[in-house]
N, C-alpha and C positions, 0 to 999 in steps of 0.2 A: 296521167293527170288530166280531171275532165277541168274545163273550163267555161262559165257563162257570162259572156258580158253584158249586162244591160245597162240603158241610161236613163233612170227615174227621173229627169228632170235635164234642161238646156245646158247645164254645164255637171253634171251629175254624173259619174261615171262606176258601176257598182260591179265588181266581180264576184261570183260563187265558182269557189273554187276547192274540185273533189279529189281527193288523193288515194287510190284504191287502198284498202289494207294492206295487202304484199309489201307494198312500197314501203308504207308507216312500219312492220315489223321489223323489216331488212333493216331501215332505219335504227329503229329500237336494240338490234343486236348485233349489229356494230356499234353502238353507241356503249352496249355491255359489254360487250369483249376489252375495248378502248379502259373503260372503268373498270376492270377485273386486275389490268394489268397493272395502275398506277395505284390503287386503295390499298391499303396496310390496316388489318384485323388479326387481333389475337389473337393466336395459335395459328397463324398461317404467315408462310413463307410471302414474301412479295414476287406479286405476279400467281402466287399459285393459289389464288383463291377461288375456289368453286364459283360455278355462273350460278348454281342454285343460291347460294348464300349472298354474291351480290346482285341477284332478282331480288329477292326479298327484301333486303335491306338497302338499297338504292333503285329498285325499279319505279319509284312511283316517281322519284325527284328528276329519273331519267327522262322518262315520258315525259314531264312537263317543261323539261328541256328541248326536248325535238319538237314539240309545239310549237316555241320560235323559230326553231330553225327551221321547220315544215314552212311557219306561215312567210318568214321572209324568203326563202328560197323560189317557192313558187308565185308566190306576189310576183317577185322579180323578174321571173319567166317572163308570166304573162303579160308584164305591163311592157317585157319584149316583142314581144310578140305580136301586141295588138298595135304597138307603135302608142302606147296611152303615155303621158307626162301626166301626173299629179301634181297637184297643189295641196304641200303640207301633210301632215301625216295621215294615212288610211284612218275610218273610223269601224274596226273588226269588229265584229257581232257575227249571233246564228251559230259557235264554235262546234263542233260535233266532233269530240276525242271519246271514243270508248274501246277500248279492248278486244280486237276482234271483228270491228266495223271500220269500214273504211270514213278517215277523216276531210273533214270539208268546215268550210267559212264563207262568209261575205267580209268584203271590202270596199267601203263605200268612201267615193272623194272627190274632190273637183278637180275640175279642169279648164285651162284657157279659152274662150269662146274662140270657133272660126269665124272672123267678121269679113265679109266686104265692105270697107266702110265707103262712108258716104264723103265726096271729096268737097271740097268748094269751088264750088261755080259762080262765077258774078256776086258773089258775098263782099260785102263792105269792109272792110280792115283797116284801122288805124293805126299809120307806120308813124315811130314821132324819131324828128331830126331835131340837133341840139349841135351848137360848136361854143367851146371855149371861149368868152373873148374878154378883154383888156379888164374889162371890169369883175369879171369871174376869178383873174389873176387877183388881182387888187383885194377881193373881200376873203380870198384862201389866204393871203398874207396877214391881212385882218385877224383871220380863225389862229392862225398861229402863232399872233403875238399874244392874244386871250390865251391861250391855251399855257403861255408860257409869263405870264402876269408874276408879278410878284405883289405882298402884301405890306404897306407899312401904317402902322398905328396915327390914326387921322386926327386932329387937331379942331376939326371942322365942327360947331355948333349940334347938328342934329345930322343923322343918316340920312342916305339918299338912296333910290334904286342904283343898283353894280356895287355899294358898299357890302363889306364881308361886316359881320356883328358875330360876335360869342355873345351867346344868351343860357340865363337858366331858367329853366319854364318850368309848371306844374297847370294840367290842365284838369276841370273840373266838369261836373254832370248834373244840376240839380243839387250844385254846393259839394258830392261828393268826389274826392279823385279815384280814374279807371286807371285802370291795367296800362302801360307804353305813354300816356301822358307827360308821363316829365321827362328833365335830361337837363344834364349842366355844363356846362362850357362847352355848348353846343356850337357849331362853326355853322352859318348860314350866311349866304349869298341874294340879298334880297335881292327879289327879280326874277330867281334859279328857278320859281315852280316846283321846287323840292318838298314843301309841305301843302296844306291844305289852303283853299282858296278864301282869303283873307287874313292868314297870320302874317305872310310878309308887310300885308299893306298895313295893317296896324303895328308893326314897328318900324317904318319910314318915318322919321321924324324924332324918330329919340335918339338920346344922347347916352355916352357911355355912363354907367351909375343910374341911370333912369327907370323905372321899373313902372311898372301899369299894368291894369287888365285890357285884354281884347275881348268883345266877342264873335265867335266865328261857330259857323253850320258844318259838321261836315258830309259830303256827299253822298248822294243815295246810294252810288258803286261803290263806296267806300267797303274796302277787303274783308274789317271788321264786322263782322256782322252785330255786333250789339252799338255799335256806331253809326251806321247809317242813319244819315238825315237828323241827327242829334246833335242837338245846340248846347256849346260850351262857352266856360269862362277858360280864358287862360291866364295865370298871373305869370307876368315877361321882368326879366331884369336881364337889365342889358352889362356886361364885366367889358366889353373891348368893343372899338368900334375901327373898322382899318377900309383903306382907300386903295384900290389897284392901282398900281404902277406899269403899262406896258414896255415892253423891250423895244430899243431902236432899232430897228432893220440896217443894223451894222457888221463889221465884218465879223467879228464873234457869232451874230444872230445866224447869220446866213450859213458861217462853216457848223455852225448845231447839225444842219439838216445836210452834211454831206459834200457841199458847194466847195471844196479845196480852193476855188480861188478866192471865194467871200464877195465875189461880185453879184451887184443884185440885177444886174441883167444878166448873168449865169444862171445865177437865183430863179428869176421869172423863167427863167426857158427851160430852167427843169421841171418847176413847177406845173410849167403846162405840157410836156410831156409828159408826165404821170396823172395829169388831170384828165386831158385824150385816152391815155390808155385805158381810164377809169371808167371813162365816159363810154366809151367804146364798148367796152363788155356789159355797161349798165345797160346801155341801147339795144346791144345785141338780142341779151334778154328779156326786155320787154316787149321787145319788137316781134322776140318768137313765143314771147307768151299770149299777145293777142288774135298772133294766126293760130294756137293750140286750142285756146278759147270756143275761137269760131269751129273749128275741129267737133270740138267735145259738145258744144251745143247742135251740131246738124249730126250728131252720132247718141244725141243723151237717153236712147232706149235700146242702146246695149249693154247687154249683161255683165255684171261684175261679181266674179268669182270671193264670196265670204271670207275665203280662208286666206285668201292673196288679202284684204282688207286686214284681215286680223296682223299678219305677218310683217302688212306696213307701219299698221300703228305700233305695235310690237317693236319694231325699229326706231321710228321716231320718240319713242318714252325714251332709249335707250340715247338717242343723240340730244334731246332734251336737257337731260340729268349734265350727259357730256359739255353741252354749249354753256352750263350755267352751274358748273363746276360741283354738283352733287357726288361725282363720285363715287366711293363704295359707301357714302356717310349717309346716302338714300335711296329707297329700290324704286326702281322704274313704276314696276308693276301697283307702286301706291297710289300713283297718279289714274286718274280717271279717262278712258278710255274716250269717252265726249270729246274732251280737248282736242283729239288728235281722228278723227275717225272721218270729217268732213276733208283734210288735206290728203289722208290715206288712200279713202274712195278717188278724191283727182287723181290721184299719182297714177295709182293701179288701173284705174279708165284710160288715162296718157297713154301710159306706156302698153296697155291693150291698143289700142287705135294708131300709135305709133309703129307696131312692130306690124301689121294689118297694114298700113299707108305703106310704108318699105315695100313690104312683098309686092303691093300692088303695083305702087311705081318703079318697082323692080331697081333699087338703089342700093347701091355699098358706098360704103366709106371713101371719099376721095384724097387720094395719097399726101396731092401737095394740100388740101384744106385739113390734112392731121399737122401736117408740118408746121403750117402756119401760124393752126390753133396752140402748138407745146413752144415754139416759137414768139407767142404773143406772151402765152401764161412765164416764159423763161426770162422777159425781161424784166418782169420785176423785180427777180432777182439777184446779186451780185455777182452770181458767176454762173452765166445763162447757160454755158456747156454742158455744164453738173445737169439742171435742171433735165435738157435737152438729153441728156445721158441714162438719166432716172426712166426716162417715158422709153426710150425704146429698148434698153435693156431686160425689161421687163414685159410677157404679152398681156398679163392683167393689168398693167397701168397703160399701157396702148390700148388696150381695148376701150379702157375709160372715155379715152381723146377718141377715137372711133365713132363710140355712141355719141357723141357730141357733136362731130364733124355730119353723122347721117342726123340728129337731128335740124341744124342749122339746114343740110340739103331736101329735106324737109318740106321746111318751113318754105325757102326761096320755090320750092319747087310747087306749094299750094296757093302762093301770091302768085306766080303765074295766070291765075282763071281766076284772080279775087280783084275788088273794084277798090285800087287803094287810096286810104286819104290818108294823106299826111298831113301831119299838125307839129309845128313849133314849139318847143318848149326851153325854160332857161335852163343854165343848168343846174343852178340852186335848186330848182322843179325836179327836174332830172331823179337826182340824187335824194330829195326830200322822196318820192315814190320811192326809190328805191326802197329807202328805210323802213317805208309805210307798209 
């Protein structure tokens, strides 16, 4: 087998690769001896079928069998041999099968770039610190008496913002009604920002039985495309008008969430134990998203392999569907590539410049900061052993905690030589970023 490797291009890696004929026939007649003895043809015994009769009659479907098997056999070799990793499948062309002649191909595909990267030196970074305190306790208890509200039918004159209203609506265009317009005993929470900007504010003040037009605009982003920036009527009738009720921070309230004793300074101390630990991972992450950042902008003219890009967004449609319960009821691939191709190109840059900074600064995984990390992730939850059991029982899910722990050493390891500013934030901030 001859072999030529060239590289058309900085991540480009192209084999022609020649198989003398001998090789192709020996092939080919093994390949017909093998099919002589399991093929079953009229008037012959099995197994005793002439090689002349199965040449003729299966030699062509043979040959285009050992095609594959020629092209990945020796693909394989070679990309042994030269020590090549690919990205994603070969793109073969140039095939040269004829009878008699010795067979040959190219293979054309990428590859990982080798980077030195560029490290940071005296670069500015923003580390942001955040602690839990009294009053963070107080507005999560807040969130979770809202959360757990009950409704009763209000007595009260006219609506107010935080009242719930059933409404039946029919919206209009130029006098005539579109498509999604209407809806009847509709449940809306005025204040929620669940519709368009001024339908709540025009039923603030009416009463149950009340019915009126509004007019309202709706937005240029609006999803609709025959809706944009199009001014409507809507005629509103209001059937129920109801008043939240929040819950007492009583001992019912409290054993809801777990608190066995119902005490609310149990209550708050759990509370802020899982607010810290929230907080902690939230930090963690942002904190080593800023040092990546900086990373990826003193390294933003190196190369990024196509097909690694493809293969990311290719993913990401796939956990899309997933995070938003599409299912088998929609295919990934209907979604549009755009969406997904600016977070793809980050990832696959990261983790080119990530695995490039390792080698460099010559780091593996630190034993007790894997421990720490499946130890942190186990407390959440209620039986932290189990957890702790899953990670090392298994070396693909240890490897997970691995990459995380060398990312994290990382990060600490390029703040080192970086000019850090820290900056304060609440933690409602905190966590509003996060969501952001």
């Amino acid at each position: 087998m001859q072999v030529v490797l060239e590289s058309p291009s900085a991540l480009e890696r192209q084999f022609t690769i020649t198989i003398p004929t001998g090789d192709v026939e020996t092939e080919f007649e093994a390949k017909l001896a093998e099919t002589a003895k399991r093929v079953r043809i009229d008037g012959f015994r099995p197994g005793k079928v002439p090689a002349s009769v199965v040449r003729q009659r299966y030699g062509q479907a043979i040959r285009q069998e050992i095609v594959s098997d020629l092209m990945e056999k020796s693909l394989g070799q070679a990309l042994s041999e030269h020590d090549v990793k690919p990205i994603g499948q070969p793109k073969i062309d140039d095939v040269k099968f004829e009878e008699g002649s010795d067979f040959s191909f190219k293979a054309t595909f990428e590859v990982f770039p080798e980077l030195d990267p560029a490290l940071i030196d005296g670069d500015e970074i923003e580390q942001t610190k955040c602690k839990v305190g009294a009053a963070d306790i107080k507005e999560m208890i807040a969130t979770l008496r809202e959360q757990r509200k009950s409704w009763k039918e209000s007595a009260r004159a006219a609506s107010k913002e935080g009242d719930r209203v059933t409404i039946n609506f029919e919206g209009f265009i130029d006098g005539e009604a579109f498509d999604g317009g209407k809806g009847e005993d509709h449940e809306l929470v005025l204040g929620s920002g669940s519709m368009i900007p001024g339908f709540e504010d025009g039923i603030v003040g009416m009463k149950k039985g009340d019915a009126k037009d509004i007019e309202v605009t709706f937005p240029e982003d609006y999803h609709a495309e025959n809706l944009k920036g199009k001014a409507a009527t809507f005629k509103i009738e209001v059937t129920k008008l109801e008043r939240g009720e929040l819950p007492a921070v009583d001992e019912e309230f409290i054993k809801a969430f777990g608190v066995e004793s119902g005490d609310e300074k149990d209550f708050k101390a759990e509370l802020k134990e899982q607010m810290e630990r929230e907080l902690s991972l939230t930090l963690k992450n942002m904190n080593k998203t800023k040092v990546f950042d900086v990373l990826l902008d003193k390294n933003a003219e190196a190369p990024v392999p196509d097909a690694a890009i493809k293969s990311e967004i290719h993913a990401l449609k796939h956990q899309a569907v997933e995070r938003f319960g599409g299912g088998q009821q929609f295919d990934p691939h209907q979604l549009p590539d755009e969406l997904f191709t600016e977070q793809a190109e980050r990832r696959v840059r990261l983790g080119i410049l990530l695995g490039a900074t390792v080698k460099k600064l010559e780091l593996q995984a630190d034993t007790d900061r894997v421990r720490a990390l499946i130890d942190e992730m186990a407390a959440a939850y209620d039986d932290p052993e189990q957890v702790v059991n899953f990670y090392y029982s298994n070396d693909e899910n240890l490897k997970q905690v691995e990459a995380l722990a060398v990312e994290e050493q990382v990060a600490e390891k390029l703040l080192e030589s970086a000019k850090v500013k820290t900056i304060d934030m609440s933690y409602a901030d905190v966590m509003k970023s996060r969501q952001g």
